[in-house]
TIFI-992368 format. One record per residue (C-alpha): x, y, z negated; residue in three letters. Coordinates in nm, 3 decimals. Example, Ala and Ser with C-alpha at 12.3 -4.5 7.8 and 13.67 -1.06 7.14 Angstrom:
REM TIFI-992368
R        u        v        w  residuo
R    1.230   -0.450   -0.780      Ala
R    1.367   -0.106   -0.714      Ser
This chain:
REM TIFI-992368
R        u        v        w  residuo
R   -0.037    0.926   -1.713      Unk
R   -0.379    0.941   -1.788      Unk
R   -0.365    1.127   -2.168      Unk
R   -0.246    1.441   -1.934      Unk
R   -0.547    1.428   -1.741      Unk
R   -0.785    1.491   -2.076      Unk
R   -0.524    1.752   -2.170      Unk
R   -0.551    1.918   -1.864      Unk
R   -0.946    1.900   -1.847      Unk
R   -0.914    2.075   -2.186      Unk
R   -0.732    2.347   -2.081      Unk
R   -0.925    2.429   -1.724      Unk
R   -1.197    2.186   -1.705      Unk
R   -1.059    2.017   -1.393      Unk
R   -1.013    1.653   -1.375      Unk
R   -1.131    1.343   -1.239      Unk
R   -1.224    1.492   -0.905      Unk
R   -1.323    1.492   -0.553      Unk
R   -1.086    1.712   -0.323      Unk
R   -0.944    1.965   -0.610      Unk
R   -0.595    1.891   -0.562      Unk
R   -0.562    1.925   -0.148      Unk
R   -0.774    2.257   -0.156      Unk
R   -0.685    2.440   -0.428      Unk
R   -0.302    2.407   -0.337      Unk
R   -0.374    2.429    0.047      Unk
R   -0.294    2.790    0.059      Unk
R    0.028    2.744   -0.171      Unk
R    0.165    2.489    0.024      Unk
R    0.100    2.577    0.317      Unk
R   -0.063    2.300    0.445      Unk
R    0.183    2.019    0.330      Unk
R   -0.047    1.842    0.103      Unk
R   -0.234    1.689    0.419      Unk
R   -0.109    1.407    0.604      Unk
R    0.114    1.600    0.832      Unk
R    0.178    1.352    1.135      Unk
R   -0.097    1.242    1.328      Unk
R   -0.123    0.834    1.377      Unk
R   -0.003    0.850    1.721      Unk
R    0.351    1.055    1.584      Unk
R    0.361    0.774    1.321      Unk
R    0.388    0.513    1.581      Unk
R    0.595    0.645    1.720      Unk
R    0.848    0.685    1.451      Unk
R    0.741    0.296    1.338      Unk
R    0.903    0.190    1.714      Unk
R    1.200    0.450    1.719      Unk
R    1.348    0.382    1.341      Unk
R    1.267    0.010    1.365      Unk
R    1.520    0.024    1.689      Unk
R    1.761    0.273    1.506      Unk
R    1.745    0.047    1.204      Unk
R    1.829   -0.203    1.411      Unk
R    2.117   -0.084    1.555      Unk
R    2.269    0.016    1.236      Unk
R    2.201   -0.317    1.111      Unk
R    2.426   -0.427    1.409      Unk
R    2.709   -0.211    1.373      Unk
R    2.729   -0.249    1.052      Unk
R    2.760   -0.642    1.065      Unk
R    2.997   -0.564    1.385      Unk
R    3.258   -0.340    1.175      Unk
R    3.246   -0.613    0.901      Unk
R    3.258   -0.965    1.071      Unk
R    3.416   -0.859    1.388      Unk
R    3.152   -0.989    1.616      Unk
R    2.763   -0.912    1.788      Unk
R    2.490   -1.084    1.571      Unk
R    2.143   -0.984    1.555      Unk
R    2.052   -0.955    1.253      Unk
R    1.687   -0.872    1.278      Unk
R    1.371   -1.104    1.201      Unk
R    1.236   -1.079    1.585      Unk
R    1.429   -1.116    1.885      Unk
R    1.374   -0.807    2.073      Unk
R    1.626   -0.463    1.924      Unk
R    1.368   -0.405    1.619      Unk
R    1.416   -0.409    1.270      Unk
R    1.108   -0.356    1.101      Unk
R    1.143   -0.312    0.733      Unk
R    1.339    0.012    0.856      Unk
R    0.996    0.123    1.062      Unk
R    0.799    0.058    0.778      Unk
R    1.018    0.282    0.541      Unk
R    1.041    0.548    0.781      Unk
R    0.631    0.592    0.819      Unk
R    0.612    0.559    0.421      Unk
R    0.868    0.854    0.367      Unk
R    0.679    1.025    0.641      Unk
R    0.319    0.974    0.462      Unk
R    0.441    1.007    0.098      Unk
R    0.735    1.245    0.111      Unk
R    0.656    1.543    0.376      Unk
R    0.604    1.804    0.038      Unk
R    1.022    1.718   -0.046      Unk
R    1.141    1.856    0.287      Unk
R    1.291    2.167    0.154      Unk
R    1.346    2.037   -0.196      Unk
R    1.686    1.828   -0.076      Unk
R    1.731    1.709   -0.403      Unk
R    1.404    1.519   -0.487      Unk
R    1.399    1.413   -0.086      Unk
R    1.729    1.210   -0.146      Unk
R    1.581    1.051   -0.468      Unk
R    1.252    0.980   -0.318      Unk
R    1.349    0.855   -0.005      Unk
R    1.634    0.619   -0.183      Unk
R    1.353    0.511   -0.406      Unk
R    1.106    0.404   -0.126      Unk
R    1.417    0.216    0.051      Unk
R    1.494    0.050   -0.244      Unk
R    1.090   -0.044   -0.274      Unk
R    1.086   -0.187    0.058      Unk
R    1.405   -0.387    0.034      Unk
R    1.291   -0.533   -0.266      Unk
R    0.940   -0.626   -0.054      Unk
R    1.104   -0.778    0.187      Unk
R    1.375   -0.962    0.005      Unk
R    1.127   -1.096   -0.235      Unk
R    0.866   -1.226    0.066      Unk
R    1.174   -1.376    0.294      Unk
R    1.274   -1.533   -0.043      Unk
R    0.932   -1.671   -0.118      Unk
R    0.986   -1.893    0.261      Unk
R    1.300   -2.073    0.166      Unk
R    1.322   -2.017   -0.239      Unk
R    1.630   -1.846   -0.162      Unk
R    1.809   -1.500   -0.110      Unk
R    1.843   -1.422    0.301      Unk
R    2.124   -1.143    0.218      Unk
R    2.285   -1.138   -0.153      Unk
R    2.450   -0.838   -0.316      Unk
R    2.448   -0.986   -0.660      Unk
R    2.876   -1.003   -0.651      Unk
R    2.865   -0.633   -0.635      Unk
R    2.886   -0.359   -0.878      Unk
R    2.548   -0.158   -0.981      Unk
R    2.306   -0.382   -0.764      Unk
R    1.959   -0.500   -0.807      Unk
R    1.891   -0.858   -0.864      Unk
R    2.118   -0.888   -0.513      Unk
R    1.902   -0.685   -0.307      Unk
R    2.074   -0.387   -0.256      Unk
R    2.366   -0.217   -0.400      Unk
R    2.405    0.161   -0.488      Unk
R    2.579    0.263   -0.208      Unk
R    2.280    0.131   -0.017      Unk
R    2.082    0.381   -0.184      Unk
R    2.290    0.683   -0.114      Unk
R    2.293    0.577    0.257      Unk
R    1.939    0.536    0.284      Unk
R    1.870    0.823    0.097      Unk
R    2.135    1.079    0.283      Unk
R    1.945    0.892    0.620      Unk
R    1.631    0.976    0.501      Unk
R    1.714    1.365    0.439      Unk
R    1.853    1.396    0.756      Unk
R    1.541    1.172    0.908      Unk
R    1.268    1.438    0.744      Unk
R    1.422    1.748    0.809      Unk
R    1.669    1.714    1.141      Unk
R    1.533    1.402    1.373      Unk
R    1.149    1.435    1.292      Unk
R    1.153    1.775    1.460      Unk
R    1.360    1.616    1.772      Unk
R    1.133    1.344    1.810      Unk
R    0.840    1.555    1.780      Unk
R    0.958    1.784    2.032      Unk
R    1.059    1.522    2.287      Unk
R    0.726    1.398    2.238      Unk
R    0.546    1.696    2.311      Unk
R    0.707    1.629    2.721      Unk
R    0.579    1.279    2.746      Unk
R    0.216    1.306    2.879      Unk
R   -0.038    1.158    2.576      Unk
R   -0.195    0.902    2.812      Unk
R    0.143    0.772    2.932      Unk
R    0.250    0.795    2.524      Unk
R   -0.007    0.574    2.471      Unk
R    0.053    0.305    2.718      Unk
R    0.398    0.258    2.642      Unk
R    0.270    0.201    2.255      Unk
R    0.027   -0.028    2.356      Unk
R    0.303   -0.226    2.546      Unk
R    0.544   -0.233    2.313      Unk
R    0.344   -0.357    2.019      Unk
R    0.200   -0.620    2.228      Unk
R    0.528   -0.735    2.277      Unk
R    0.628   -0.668    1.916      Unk
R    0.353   -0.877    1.834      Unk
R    0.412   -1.173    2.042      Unk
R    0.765   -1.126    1.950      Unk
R    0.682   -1.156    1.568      Unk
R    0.429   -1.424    1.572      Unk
R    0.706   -1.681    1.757      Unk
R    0.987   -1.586    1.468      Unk
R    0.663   -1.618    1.189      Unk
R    0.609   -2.008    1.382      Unk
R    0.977   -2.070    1.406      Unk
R    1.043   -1.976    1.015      Unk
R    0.736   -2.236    0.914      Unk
R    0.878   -2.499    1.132      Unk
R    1.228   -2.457    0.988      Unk
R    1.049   -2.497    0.624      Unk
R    0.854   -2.789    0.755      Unk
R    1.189   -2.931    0.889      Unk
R    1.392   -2.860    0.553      Unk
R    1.105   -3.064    0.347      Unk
R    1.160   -3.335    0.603      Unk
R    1.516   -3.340    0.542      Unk
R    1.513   -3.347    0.180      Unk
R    1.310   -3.682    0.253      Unk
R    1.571   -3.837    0.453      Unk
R    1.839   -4.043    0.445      Unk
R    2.209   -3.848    0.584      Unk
R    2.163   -4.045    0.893      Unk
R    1.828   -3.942    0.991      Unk
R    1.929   -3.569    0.890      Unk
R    2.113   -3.457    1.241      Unk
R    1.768   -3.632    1.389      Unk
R    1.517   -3.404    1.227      Unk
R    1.761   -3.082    1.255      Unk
R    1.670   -3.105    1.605      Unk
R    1.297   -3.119    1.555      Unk
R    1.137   -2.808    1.719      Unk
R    1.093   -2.702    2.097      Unk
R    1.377   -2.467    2.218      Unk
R    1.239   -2.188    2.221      Unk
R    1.207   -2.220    1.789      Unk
R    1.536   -2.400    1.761      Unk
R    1.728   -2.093    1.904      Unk
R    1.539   -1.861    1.714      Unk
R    1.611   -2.031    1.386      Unk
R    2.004   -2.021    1.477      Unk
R    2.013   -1.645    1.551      Unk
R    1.858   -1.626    1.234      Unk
R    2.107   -1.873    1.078      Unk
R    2.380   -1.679    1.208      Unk
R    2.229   -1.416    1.102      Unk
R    2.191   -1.494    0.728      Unk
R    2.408   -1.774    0.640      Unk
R    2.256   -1.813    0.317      Unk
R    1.937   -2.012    0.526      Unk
R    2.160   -2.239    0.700      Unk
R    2.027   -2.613    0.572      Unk
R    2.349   -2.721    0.411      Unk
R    2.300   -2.399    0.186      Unk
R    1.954   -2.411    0.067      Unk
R    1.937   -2.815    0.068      Unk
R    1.988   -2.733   -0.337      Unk
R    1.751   -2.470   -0.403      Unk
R    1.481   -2.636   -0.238      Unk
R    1.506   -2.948   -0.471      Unk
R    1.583   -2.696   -0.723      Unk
R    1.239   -2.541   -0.658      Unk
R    1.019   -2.800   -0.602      Unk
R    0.726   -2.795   -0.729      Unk
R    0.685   -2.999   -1.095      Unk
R    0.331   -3.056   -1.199      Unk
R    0.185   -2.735   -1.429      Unk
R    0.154   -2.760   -1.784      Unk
R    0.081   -2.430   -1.916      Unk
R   -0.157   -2.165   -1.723      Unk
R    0.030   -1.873   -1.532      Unk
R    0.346   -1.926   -1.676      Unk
R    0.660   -1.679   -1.631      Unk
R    0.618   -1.363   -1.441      Unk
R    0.363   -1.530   -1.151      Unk
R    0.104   -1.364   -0.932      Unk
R   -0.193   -1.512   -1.186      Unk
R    0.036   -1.369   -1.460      Unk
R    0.088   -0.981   -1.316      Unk
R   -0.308   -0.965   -1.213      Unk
R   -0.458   -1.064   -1.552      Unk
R   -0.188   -0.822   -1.720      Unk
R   -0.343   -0.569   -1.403      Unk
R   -0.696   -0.627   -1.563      Unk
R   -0.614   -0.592   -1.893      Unk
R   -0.423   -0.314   -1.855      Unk
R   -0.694   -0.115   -1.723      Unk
R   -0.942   -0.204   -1.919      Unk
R   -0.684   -0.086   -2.278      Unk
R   -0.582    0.238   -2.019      Unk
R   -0.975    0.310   -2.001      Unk
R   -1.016    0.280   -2.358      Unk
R   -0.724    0.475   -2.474      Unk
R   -0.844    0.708   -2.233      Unk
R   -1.206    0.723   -2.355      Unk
R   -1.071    0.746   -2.734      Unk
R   -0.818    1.040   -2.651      Unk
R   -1.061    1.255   -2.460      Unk
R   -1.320    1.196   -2.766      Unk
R   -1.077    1.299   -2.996      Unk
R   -0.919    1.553   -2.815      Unk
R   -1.239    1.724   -2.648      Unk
R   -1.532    1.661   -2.890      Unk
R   -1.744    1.398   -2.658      Unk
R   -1.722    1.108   -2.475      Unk
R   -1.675    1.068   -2.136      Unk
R   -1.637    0.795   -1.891      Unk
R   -1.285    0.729   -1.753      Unk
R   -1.326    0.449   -1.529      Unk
R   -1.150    0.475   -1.156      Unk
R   -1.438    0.250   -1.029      Unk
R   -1.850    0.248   -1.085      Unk
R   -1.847   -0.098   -1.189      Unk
R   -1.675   -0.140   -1.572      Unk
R   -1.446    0.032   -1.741      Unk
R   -1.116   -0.022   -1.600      Unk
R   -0.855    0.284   -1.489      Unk
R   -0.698    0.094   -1.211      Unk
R   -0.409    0.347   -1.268      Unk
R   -0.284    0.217   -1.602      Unk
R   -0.359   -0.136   -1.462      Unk
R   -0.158   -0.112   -1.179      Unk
R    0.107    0.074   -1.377      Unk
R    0.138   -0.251   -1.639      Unk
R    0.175   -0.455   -1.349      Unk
R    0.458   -0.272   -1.178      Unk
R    0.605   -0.275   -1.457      Unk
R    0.611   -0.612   -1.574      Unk
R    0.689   -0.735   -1.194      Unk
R    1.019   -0.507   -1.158      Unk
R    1.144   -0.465   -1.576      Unk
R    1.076   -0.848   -1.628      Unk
R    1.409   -0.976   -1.586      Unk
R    1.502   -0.648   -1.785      Unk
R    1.279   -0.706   -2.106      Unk
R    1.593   -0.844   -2.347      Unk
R    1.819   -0.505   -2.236      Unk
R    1.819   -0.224   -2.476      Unk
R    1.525   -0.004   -2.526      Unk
R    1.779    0.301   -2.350      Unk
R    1.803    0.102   -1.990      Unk
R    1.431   -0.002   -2.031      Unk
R    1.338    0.379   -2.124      Unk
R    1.583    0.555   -1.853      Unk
R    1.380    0.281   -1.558      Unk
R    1.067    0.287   -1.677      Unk
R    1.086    0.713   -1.651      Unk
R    1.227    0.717   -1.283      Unk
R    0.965    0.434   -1.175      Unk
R    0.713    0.532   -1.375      Unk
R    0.759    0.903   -1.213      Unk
R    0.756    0.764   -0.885      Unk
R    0.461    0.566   -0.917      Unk
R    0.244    0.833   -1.026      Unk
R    0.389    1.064   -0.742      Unk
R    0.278    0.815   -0.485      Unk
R   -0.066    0.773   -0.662      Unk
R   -0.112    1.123   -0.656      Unk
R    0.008    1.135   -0.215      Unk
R   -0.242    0.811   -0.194      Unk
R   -0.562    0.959   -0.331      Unk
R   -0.484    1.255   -0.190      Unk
R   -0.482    1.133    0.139      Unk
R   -0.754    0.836    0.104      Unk
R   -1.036    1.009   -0.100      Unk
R   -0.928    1.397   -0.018      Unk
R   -0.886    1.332   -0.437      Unk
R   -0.608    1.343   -0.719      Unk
R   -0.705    1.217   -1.049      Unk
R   -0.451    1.521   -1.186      Unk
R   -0.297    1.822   -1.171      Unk
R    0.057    1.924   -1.326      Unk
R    0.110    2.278   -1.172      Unk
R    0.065    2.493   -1.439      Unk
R    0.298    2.265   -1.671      Unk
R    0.700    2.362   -1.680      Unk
R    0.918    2.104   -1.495      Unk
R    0.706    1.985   -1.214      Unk
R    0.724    1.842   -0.903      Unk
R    0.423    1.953   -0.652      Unk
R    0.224    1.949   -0.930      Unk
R    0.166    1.577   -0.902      Unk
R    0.464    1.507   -1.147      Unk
R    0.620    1.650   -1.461      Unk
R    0.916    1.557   -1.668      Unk
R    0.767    1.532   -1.956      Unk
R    0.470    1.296   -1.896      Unk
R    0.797    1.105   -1.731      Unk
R    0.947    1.033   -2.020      Unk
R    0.587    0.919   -2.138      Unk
R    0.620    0.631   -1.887      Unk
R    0.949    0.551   -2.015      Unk
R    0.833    0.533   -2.360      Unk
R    0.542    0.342   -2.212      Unk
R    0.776    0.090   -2.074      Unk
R    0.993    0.004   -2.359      Unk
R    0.619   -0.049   -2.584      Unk
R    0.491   -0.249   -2.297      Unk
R    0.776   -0.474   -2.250      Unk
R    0.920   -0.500   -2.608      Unk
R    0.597   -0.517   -2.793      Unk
R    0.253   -0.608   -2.602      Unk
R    0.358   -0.811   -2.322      Unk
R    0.503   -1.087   -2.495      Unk
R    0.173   -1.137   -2.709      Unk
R   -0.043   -1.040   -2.393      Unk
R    0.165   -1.325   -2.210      Unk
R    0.143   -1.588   -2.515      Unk
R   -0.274   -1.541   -2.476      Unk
R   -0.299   -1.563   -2.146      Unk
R   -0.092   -1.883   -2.125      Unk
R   -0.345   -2.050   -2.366      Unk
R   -0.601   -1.999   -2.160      Unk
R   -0.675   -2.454   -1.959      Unk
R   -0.557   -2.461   -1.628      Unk
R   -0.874   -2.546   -1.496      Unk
R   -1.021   -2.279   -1.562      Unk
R   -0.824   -2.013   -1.567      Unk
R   -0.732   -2.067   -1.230      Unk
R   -1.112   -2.063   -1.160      Unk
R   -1.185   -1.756   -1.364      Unk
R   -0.837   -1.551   -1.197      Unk
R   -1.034   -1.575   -0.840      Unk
R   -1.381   -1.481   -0.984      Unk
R   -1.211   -1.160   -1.104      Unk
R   -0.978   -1.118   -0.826      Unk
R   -1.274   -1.129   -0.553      Unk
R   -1.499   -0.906   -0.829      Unk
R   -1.234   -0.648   -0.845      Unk
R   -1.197   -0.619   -0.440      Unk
R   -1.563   -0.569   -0.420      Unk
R   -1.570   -0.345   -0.689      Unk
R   -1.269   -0.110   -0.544      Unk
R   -1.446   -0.110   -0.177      Unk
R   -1.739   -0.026   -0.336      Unk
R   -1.636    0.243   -0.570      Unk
R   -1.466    0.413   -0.236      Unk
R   -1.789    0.392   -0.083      Unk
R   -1.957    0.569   -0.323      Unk
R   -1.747    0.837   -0.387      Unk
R   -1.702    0.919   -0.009      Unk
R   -2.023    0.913    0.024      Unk
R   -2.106    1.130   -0.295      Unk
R   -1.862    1.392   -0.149      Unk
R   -2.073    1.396    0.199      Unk
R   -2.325    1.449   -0.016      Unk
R   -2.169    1.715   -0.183      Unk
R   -2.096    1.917    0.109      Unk
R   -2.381    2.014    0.260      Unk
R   -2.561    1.871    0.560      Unk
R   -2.634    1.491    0.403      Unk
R   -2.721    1.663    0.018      Unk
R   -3.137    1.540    0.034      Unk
R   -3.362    1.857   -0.072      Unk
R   -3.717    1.955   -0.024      Unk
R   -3.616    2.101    0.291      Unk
R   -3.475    1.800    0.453      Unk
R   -3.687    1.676    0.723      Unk
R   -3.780    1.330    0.746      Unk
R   -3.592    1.303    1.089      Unk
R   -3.278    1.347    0.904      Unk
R   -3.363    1.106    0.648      Unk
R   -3.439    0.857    0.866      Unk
R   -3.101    0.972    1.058      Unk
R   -2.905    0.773    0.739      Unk
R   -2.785    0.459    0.815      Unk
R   -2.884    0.122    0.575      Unk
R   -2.564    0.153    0.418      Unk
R   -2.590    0.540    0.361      Unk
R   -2.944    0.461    0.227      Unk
R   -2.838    0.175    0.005      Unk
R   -2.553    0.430   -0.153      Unk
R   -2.820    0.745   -0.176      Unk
R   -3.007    0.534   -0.391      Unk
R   -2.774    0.319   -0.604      Unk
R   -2.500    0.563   -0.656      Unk
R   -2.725    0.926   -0.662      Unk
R   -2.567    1.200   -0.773      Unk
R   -2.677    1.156   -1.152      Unk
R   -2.448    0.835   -1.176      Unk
R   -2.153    0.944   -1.008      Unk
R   -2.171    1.266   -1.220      Unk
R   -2.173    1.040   -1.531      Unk
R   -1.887    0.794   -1.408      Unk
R   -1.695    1.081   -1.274      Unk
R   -1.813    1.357   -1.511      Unk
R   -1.530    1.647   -1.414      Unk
R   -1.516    1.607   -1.050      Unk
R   -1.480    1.894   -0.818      Unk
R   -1.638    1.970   -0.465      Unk
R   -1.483    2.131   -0.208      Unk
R   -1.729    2.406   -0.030      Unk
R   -1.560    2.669    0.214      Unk
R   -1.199    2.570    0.155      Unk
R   -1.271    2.628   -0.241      Unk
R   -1.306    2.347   -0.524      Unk
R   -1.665    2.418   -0.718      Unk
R   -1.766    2.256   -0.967      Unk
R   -2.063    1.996   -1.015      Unk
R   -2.278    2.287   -1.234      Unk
R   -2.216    2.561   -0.938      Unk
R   -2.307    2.328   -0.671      Unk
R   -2.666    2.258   -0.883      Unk
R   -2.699    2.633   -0.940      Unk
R   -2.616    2.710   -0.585      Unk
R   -2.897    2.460   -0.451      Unk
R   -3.176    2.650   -0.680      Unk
R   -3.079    2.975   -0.574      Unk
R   -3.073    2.845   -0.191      Unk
């Protein structure tokens, strides 16, 4: 949370930064902090888990319904939500390999992440649950149970520190250029693969708004609408997931069709979350702003991006919450506090992995705190996002929700895509800028008297268009504490100006 990042500028003058995490711990950690596997290893794993996924997936259904179905969203032995965990426990969770404990949370955590994903988007298709868990005990909203959890998470231990290494190994014997062939092959399939399953689920929804048009006697008519090659991919799936077959979402579609608006973003919509994203950063900025002031005698900026203050951080965090506590906000302030602290650890874990690994940048630094993880996590500043949750939910979200609903339809739908497009730009921009203030930074691309005019005229438009809107000065102001990374060491912005006089 971002009050610890003041306290920890107060206490060593590092914050905000550009490449002070990865370096300074490089040594300690022996290299983990970097992404460890290279794209090609990644994949790989994508292809291999997505088939092992699979094949669970199988078995599983075997040993329970006595009988082969595939239960997969393509038609070729791939299961890709498994893939996709596998390569995010690989990029976010390579620090936890010999830490078995926090492994087993993490990687149960990022499961239950990307079930909820892809529950919620095959939900969004058919305004219905494709696999329901809501009949048993300790589930989520019917998306996955707690024994799913320990699975996945015992799976993922064993996938991190046991079957990585295999893999690795056996790819080591398979020739890079051949390696690379077969990828290219099977993606291509994968691809094709996916995009006839994508065409047969919109013709299915197409087909299901026919039928709720009909009369029963033109129904068995329009369930054959579709070439073959669709209609037999929508019956696997059926089989599949009995909860899409027609006769059992016939209900839920009329149930969920659409009425004509009356109130602006109502309930817990995407319009909704975003404007509670952009508000949230702009209060985390202030608070920010007002702590540091307080707490360090002067004001500093605390934006994340160089165009208004907004800590996309605390706005992101507001969102999260609000999209996965919603359903949760009339439960006692104990359930609230206990989720918001695991989630609201795990979100700032992954934040800290993602700059990290984008920018070559954390935003802070925990290490020299008692009761931390990596340094990108502490207990303490966990139970700060608890307590965060229970405000947020219990006390400024339902006035934050009230205003935003009063705002005409009209034109807040208008005003929502002005912001949404402003905030894009201003994000891709803001990375821009501080990748190329860090080039700057580190030597070669820094403009001095010495530089020649061949190398200036070696910048590109956009590296000239950056050099000149976003110099040094400004990025110093909008990132006041950041840190450069010279020789495998973080220095800071007044030794890299003393270091240029003296050179």
């Amino acid at each position: 949370m971002m009050p610890v990042n003041c306290f920890v500028t107060k206490k060593n003058d590092i914050l905000t930064l550009a490449s002070l995490y990865s370096n300074t711990h490089k040594k300690k950690r022996k290299g983990e902090n970097k992404l460890v596997y290279t794209f090609y290893e990644l994949c790989w794993f994508f292809l291999i888990y997505s088939f092992a996924g699979w094949c669970a997936g199988v078995v599983a259904n075997a040993v329970r319904n006595r009988k082969f179905v595939n239960t997969g969203f393509m038609n070729m032995p791939f299961c890709l939500s498994y893939g996709v965990c596998a390569v995010l426990c690989c990029i976010f969770l390579p620090e936890l390999r010999h830490r078995i404990f926090f492994l087993f949370i993490g990687g149960a955590l990022l499961a239950a992440f990307v079930s909820i994903m892809t529950g919620l988007i095959l939900e969004h298709i058919f305004h219905r649950k494709w696999w329901d868990y809501s009949k048993n005990r300790f589930q989520y909203e019917g998306y996955f149970g707690i024994w799913h959890l320990l699975i996945f998470g015992a799976a993922i231990v064993v996938m991190m520190k046991f079957a990585n290494p295999l893999i690795l190994q056996i790819l080591k014997q398979i020739p890079h250029f051949i390696g690379r062939i077969i990828l290219i092959i099977a993606y291509i399939l994968m691809g094709i693969d996916f995009l006839g399953s994508v065409i047969a689920i919109l013709q299915l929804k197409i087909k299901l708004r026919r039928i709720m048009q009909l009369n029963e006697n033109m129904q068995k008519v329009s369930e054959n609408f579709g070439n073959a090659i669709t209609v037999r991919i929508q019956k696997r799936m059926m089989r599949a997931y009995p909860n899409i077959k027609t006769e059992n979402i016939k209900e839920s579609v009329r149930k969920n069709t659409k009425k004509e608006k009356t109130v602006f973003a109502e309930g817990c919509c995407f319009f909704k979350i975003f404007w509670l994203f952009l508000i949230g950063a702009f209060i985390g900025d202030l608070v920010e702003t007002l702590f540091c002031r307080y707490s360090m005698g002067r004001w500093m900026s605390r934006s994340s991006v160089v165009y208004g203050p907004f800590s996309i951080v605390w706005g992101l965090g507001c969102a999260m919450f609000t999209a996965l506590l919603y359903k949760y906000k009339e439960k006692s302030d104990r359930y609230i506090f206990m989720l918001g602290t695991v989630l609201g650890g795990a979100y700032e874990y992954a934040c800290s992995i993602f700059t990290e690994l984008v920018f070559g940048t954390v935003f802070w630094d925990y290490s020299k705190l008692p009761f931390n993880l990596g340094g990108r996590i502490n207990l303490l500043f966990c139970f700060f996002w608890g307590i965060a949750a229970v405000v947020w939910l219990k006390i400024i979200y339902p006035r934050l929700s009230n205003l935003i609903e009063k705002i005409p339809i009209k034109t807040g739908n208008i005003l929502t895509w002005i912001l949404i497009l402003f905030m894009i730009f201003n994000a891709g921009m803001s990375t821009l800028a501080l990748n190329r203030y860090n080039q700057r930074q580190q030597g070669s691309l820094q403009k001095t008297p010495q530089m020649t005019a061949a190398a200036e005229d070696s910048r590109t438009d956009l590296e000239k268009f950056l050099d000149k809107h976003f110099p040094d000065k400004r990025m110093e102001q909008i990132y006041p504490n950041a840190k450069t990374v010279v020789d495998g060491k973080p220095v800071s912005q007044k030794d890299m100006k003393e270091k240029r006089k003296s050179s």
